[in-house]
C-alpha positions, 0 to 999 in steps of 0.5 A: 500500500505505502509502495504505490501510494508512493510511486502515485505521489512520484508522478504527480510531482513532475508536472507540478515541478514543472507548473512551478518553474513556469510560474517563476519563469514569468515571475522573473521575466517581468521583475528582471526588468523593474530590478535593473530600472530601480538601480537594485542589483540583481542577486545571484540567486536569480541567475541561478534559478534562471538557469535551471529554468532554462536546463527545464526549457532544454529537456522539453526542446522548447527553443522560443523558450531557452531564447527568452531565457538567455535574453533575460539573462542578458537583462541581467548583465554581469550576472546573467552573462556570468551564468551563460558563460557558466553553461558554455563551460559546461561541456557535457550540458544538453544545453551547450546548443540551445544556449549558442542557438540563442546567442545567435540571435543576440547583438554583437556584444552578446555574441562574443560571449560564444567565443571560448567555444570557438576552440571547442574540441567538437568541431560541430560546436566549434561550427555552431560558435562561429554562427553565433559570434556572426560579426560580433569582432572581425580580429577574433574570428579570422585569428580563429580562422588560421588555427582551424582545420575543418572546412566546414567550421572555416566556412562558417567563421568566413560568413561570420567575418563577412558580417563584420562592420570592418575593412579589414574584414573585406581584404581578408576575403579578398585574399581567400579567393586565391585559396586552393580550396574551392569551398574556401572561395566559394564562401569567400565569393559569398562573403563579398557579396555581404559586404557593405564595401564594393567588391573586387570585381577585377579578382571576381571577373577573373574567377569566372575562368576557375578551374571548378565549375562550382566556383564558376557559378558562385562568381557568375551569381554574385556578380550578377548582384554586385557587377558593373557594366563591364562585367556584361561583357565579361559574362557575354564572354564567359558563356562561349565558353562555359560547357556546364549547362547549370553554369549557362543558365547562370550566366543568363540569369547574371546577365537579366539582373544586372542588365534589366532586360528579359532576352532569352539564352542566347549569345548572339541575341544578347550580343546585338543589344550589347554592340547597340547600346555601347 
């Protein structure tokens, strides 16, 4: 009798556990804010129990909630970064990509939160760090970059720098265009694009006769977003010579965006607007 009495009392426990944390998850989300507009500093104590809120968010894969939690702990400034980087030290935590997840969201500053596990030993973490740091400081993802080895986490750091408000950020890529990787200069094509600065057309027309009929395409595509007028002759060109259809179709399509006219796929019909209007 006492035995199933208490295996009863077990499980009605568990969902009044978690009636519980719901309830002062609301509690705090909405006393977080007036704690920081009064000057109080925020105790401990709440982070902490923020954090077992969010390992209650992680258990039930509720990631809409995991982000408002982590934001709130960002309200809670050196508290609440303290106990996300508190997570993040958590190796073997079932919230390590959730809470990167939600970093990704953030503003730059918060981002870099994310920044130890950029030297994660999974490189599947270290690809998720390099997604959420997106932008947050063009010095540390591309010092982060020449220590990688794993193309797709390089890949991931390239985006990651091409959202990065810098200069320097621009002739970084510029230079991965000459990398004997075509994953490498692919992702940096796509960079360039992202840029905000225009793009070195003259190392992108020159692209456009690489050895890999992928990065071919990549070049004929950007181009067709950030090319000039003498980019039409040199993908007017590049098409009597292409011999990858996908490539061809490319091209045509480059040559409608950057133009504004509808032609059909053919050289010699785009020729003649190209010799009429020069």
């Amino acid at each position: 009798m006492h035995a199933g009495t208490d295996i009863t009392l077990r499980l009605r426990v568990i969902p009044m556990q978690r009636i519980v944390i719901s309830a002062t998850l609301l509690v705090m989300l909405s006393a977080a804010p007036r704690a920081i507009a009064s000057n109080r500093a925020p105790l401990p104590m709440q982070a902490e129990k923020l954090l077992l809120l969010l390992d209650d968010a992680v258990d039930s894969n509720d990631q809409p909630r995991v982000h408002r939690i982590i934001r709130t702990l960002v309200v809670l400034d050196h508290h609440g970064k303290k106990a996300i980087r508190k997570r993040l030290h958590e190796p073997h935590t079932p919230s390590l990509r959730h809470v990167l997840t939600a970093l990704s969201r953030m503003t730059p500053n918060v981002r870099r939160i994310a920044a130890p596990l950029l030297s994660h030993s999974d490189a599947s973490i270290r690809q998720q760090a390099a997604i959420a740091v997106n932008g947050a400081d063009h010095k540390l993802l591309i010092q982060a970059f020449h220590i990688e080895r794993q193309t797709p986490v390089r890949v991931a750091l390239i985006e990651s720098i091409a959202n990065s408000d810098h200069k320097r950020a621009g002739k970084f890529l510029t230079r991965l265009l000459r990398s004997p990787d075509p994953n490498i200069r692919i992702a940096a094509i796509n960079g360039l694009v992202l840029q905000a600065e225009q793009p070195p057309l003259p190392e992108l027309h020159a692209l456009t006769r690489d050895a890999e009929p992928t990065v071919r395409r990549a070049t004929v595509i950007a181009l067709g977003t950030v090319g000039e007028s003498k980019t039409l002759h040199v993908l007017l060109e590049l098409v009597r010579l292409e011999d990858d259809a996908g490539n061809v179709r490319a091209i045509f399509d480059a040559l409608r965006s950057l133009s504004g006219q509808s032609l059909k796929d053919d050289a010699d019909e785009w020729q003649r607007w190209l010799t009429a209007g020069s």
